[in-house]
C-alpha positions as CSV (number, residue, x, y, z in Angstrom):
1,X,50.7,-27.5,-10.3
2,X,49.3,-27.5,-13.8
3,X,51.3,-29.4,-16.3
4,X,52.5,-28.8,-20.2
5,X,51.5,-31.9,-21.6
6,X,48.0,-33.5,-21.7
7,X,47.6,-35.7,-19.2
8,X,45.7,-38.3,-21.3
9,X,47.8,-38.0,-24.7
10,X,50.9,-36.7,-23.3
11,X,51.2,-34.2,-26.0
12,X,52.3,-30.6,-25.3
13,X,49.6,-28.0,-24.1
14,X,52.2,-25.1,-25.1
15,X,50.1,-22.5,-27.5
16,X,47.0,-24.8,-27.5
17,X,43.6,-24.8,-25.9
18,X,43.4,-27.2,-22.9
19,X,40.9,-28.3,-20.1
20,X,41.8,-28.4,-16.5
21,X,40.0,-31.2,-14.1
22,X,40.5,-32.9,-11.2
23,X,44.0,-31.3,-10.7
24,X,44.9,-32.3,-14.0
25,X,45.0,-30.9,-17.5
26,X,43.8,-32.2,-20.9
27,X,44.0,-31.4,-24.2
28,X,40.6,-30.3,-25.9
29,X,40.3,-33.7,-28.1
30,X,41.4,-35.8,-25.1
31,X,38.7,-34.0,-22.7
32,X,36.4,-34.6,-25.0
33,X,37.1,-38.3,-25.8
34,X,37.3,-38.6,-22.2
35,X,34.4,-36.6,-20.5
36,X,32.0,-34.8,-22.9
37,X,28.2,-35.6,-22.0
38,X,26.1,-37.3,-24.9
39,X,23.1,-35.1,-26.5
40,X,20.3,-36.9,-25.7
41,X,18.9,-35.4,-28.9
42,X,21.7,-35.7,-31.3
43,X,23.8,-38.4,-29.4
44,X,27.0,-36.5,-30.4
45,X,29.0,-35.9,-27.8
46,X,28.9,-32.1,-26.6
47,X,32.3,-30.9,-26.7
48,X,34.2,-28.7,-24.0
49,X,33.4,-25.3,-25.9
50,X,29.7,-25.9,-26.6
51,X,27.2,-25.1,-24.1
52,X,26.0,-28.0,-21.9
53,X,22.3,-27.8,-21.1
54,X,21.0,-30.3,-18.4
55,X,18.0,-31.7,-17.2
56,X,17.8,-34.6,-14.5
57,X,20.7,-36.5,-15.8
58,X,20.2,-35.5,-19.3
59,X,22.0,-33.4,-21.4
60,X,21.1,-31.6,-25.0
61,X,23.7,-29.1,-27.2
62,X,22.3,-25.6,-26.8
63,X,20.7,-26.1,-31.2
64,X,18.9,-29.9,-29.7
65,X,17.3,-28.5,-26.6
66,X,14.0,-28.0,-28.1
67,X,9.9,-28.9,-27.6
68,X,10.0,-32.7,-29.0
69,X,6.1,-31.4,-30.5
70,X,6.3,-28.4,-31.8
71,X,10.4,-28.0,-32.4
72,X,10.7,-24.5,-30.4
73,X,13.9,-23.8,-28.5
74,X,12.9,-24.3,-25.0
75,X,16.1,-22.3,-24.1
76,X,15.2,-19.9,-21.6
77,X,11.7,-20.8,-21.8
78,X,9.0,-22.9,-19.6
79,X,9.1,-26.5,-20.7
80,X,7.4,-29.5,-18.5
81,X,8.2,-33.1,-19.1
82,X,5.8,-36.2,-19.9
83,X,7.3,-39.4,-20.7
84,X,10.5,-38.6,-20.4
85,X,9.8,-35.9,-23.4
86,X,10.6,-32.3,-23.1
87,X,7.3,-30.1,-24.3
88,X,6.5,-26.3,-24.1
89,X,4.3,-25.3,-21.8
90,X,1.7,-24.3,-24.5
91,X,2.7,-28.3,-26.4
92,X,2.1,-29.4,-22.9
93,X,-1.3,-27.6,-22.2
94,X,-2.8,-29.0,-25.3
95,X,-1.9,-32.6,-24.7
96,X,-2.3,-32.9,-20.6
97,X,-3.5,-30.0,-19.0
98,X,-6.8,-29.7,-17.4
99,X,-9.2,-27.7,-19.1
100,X,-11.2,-24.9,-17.4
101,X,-15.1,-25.8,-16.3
102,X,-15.6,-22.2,-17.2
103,X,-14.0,-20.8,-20.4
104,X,-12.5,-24.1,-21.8
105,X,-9.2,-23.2,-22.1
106,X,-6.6,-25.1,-20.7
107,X,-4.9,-24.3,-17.4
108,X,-1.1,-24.0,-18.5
109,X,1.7,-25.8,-15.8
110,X,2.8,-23.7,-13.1
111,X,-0.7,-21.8,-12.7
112,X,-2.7,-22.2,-10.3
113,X,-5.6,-24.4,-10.4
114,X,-9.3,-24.1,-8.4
115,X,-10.6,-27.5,-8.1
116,X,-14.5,-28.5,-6.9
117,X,-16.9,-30.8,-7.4
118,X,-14.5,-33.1,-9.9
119,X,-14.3,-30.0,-11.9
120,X,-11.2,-27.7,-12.5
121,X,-11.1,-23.8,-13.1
122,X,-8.4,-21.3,-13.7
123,X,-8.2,-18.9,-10.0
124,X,-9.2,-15.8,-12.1
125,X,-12.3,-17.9,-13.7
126,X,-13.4,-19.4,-10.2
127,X,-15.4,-16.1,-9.2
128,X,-19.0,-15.8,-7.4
129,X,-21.7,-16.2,-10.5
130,X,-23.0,-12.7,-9.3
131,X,-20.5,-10.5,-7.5
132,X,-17.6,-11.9,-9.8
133,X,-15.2,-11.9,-7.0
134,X,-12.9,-14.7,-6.4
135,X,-14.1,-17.8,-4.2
136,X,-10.7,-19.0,-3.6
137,X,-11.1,-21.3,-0.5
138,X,-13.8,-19.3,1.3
139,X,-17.3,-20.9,1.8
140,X,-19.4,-21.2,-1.4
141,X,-23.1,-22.9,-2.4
142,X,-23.4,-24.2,-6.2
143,X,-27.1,-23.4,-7.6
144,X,-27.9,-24.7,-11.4
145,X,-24.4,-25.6,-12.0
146,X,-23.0,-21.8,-10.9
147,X,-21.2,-20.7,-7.6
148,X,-22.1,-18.1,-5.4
149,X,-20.4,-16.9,-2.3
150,X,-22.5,-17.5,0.8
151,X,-23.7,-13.1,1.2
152,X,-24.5,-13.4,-2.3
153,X,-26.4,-16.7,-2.6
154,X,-28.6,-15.5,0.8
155,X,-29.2,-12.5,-0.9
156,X,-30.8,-13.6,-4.4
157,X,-31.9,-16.9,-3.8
158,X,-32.3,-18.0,0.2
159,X,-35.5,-18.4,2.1
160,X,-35.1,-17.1,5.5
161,X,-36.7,-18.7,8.8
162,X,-39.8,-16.4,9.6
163,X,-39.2,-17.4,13.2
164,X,-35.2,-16.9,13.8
165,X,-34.8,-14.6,10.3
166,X,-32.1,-16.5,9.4
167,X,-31.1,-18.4,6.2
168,X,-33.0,-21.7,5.6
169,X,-29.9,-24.2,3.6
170,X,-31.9,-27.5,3.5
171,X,-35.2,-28.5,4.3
172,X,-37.2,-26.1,6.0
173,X,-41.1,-26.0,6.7
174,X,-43.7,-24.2,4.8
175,X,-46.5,-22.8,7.0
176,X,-49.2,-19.8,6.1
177,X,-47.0,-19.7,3.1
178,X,-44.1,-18.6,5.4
179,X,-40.9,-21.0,5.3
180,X,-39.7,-22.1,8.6
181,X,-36.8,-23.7,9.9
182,X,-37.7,-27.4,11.2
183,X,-36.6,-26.6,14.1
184,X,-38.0,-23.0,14.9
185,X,-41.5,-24.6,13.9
186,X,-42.6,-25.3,17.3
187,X,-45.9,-26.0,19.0
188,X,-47.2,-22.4,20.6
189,X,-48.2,-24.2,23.5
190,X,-45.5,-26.8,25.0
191,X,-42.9,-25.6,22.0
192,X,-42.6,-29.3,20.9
193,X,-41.4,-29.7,17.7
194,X,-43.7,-29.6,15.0
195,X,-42.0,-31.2,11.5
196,X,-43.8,-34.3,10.7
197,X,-46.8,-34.2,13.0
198,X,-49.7,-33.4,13.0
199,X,-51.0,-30.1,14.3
200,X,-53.6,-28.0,14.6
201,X,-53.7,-23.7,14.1
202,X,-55.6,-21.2,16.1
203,X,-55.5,-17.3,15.9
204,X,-52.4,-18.0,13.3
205,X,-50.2,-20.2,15.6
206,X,-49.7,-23.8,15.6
207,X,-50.6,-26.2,18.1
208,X,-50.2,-30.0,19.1
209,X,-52.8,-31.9,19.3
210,X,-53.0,-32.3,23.0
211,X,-52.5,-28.8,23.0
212,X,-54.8,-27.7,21.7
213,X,-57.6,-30.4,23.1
214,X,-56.3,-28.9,26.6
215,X,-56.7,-24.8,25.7
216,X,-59.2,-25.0,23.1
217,X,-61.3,-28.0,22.2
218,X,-65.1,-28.5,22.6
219,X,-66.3,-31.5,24.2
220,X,-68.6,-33.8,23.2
221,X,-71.9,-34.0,25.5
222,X,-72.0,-37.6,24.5
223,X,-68.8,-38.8,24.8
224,X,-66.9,-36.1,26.7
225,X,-63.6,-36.4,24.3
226,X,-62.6,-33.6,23.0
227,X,-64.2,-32.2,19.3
228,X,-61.2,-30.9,16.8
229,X,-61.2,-29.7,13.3
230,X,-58.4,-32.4,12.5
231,X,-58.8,-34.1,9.3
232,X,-61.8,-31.7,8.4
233,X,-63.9,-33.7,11.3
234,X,-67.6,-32.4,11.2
235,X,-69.7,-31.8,14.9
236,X,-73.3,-30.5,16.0
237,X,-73.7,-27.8,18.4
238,X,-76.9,-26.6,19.9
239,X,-77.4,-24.7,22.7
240,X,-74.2,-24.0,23.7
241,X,-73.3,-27.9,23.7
242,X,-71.6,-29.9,20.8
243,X,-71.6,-33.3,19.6
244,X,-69.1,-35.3,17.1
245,X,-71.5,-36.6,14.0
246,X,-70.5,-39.6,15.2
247,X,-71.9,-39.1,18.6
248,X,-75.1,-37.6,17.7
249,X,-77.6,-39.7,18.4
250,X,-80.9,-40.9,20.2
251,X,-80.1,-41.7,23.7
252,X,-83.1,-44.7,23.6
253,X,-82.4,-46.5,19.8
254,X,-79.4,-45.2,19.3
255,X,-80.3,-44.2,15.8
256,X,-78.3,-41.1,13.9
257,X,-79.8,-38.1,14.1
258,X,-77.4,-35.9,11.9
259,X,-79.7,-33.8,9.9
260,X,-83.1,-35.4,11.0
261,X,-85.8,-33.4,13.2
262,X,-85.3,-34.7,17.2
263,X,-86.6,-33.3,20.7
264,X,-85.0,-32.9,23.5
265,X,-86.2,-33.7,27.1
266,X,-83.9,-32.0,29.8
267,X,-80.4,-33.3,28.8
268,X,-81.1,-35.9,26.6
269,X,-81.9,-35.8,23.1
270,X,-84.2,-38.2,20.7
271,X,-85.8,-38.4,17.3
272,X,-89.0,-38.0,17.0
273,X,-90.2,-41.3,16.7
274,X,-88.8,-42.3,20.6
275,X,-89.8,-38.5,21.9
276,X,-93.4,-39.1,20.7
277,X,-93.6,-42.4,23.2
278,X,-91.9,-40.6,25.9
C-alpha cells in the first residue's frame, strides 16, 4: 500500500509530487538524490520529470543528446557510434564510411553496400556498364575497370568458339583468323588435341602430323619417309615421284643435285658428270 511520507526523507507526500518504486514511494528530491541517471554529456543528474534518453548504458537529458561533431539533436534521428562518440549519420559518413568506386560519395550506415574486387559501391551504383541494371550477386566479368553482366559482356565484347559457337572466357586458339576454343581445336583426323603442337592444314582443316603423313604425304623415292610442308620444307618432284632437297642426289657420288642438270637411267638418277661414264 502506498504510503504518505517519503520513504527516504520521511517527510509528508500530502499535496506534493512524489515517485513510486519498488513498492515504495519517494519524494521528487529524495528520488532524485537517490536514483536519477547521470548525463553523460552534462553529468547533471537527470531528474524524475526530464526525459531520460538511453543508449547502451548511457544516458543524456533530451537538450545533451546531440552529434558530438556537428552539435545536431540526434533525437529522433539516425546516429551511429565510433569511439564511444555519438555522430549523425551524415558526421559519420564523412569520417568512416566507405566511399563509392563509382560516384565518390560516401555509403551512409544502414545502406546497403556492393563489395568486389577490394572496392565498395552503393547497390543503386553497382549496375552492368551497358545495360545499367543491377549486378547484385548474379555472375559478372570486369573489362577495363567496368562490370558487365555475363548476356551483356558476350554480346559486345566475347569471341565465340567457331567450332561449339560458344563463348571463349580465357585463352582460346586463333586459326584461319577464326578463334577457337583449346579444346574444340582438334586434329580432323584422330580429333587429338591440337593447342601447342604442331600441325599441319589441308583443304582448310587441321591435321597432326602423323595424320597427315598417313592420308596425305608424298614419299620420298630416296628415303621413303614421308615429304611435308612443315616448317616451310622444300622437295623435287619429277615424273610423278618426289624427293626431299635433302634427298636429291646422285645415286653413284652422292653429290646434290638441287638445281643442277642430271639424267636418269631407269630408276636412278645422276649428274651429268657420273651419267656420262655410265
Amino acid at each position: 500500500m502506498t504510503s504518505n511520507h517519503c520513504h527516504y526523507c520521511m517527510e509528508s507526500l500530502l499535496g506534493r509530487k512524489y515517485v513510486f518504486r519498488e513498492e515504495n514511494s519517494y519524494c521528487v528530491t529524495c528520488y532524485d538524490d537517490l536514483f536519477a541517471s547521470s548525463c553523460e554529456e552534462c553529468k547533471k543528474p537527470i531528474e524524475c520529470d526530464a526525459k531520460d534518453l538511453a543508449y547502451k548504458g548511457h544516458h543524456w537529458h533530451e537538450a545533451c543528446f546531440k552529434c558530438a561533431k556537428c552539435n545536431h539533436s540526434l533525437v529522433e534521428n539516425p546516429f551511429a557510434a565510433k569511439d564511444e562518440l555519438l555522430l549523425c549519420t551524415q558526421c559519420y559518413s564523412n569520417e568512416y564510411s566507405s566511399k563509392c568506386f563509382h560516384c565518390q560519395k560516401a555509403i551512409m550506415p544502414g545502406s546497403r553496400k556492393m563489395e568486389f574486387k577490394g572496392s565498395c559501391w552503393h547497390e543503386t551504383c553497382f549496375v552492368c556498364q551497358y545495360c545499367r541494371q543491377p549486378l547484385g550477386t548474379k555472375p559478372l566479368i570486369t573489362k577495363d575497370n567496368e562490370n558487365y553482366c555475363v548476356p551483356c559482356f558476350e554480346k559486345q565484347f566475347a569471341h565465340h568458339c567457331y567450332s561449339c559457337k560458344k563463348m571463349i572466357t580465357t585463352g582460346g586458339v586463333t586459326y584461319h583468323d577464326q578463334p577457337w576454343h583449346k579444346e574444340c581445336f582438334l586434329c580432323a583426323g584422330c580429333k587429338k588435341q591440337l593447342s601447342g603442337q604442331r600441325f599441319i592444314s589441308k583443304d582448310d582443316h587441321p591435321y597432326c602430323l602423323d595424320c597427315f603423313r598417313k592420308l596425305y604425304a608424298k614419299t620420298c623415292a630416296a628415303c621413303n619417309k614421308p615429304i611435308t610442308a612443315l616448317g616451310g620444307a622444300k622437295f623435287i618432284s619429277f615424273e610423278e615421284r618426289q624427293w626431299h632437297n635433302a634427298c636429291f642426289n646422285c645415286v653413284k657420288c652422292s653429290i646434290s643435285l638441287v638445281g643442277q642438270g642430271f639424267l636418269t637411267q631407269q630408276d636412278d638418277i645422276l649428274c651429268r658428270e657420273c651419267g656420262s661414264a655410265a
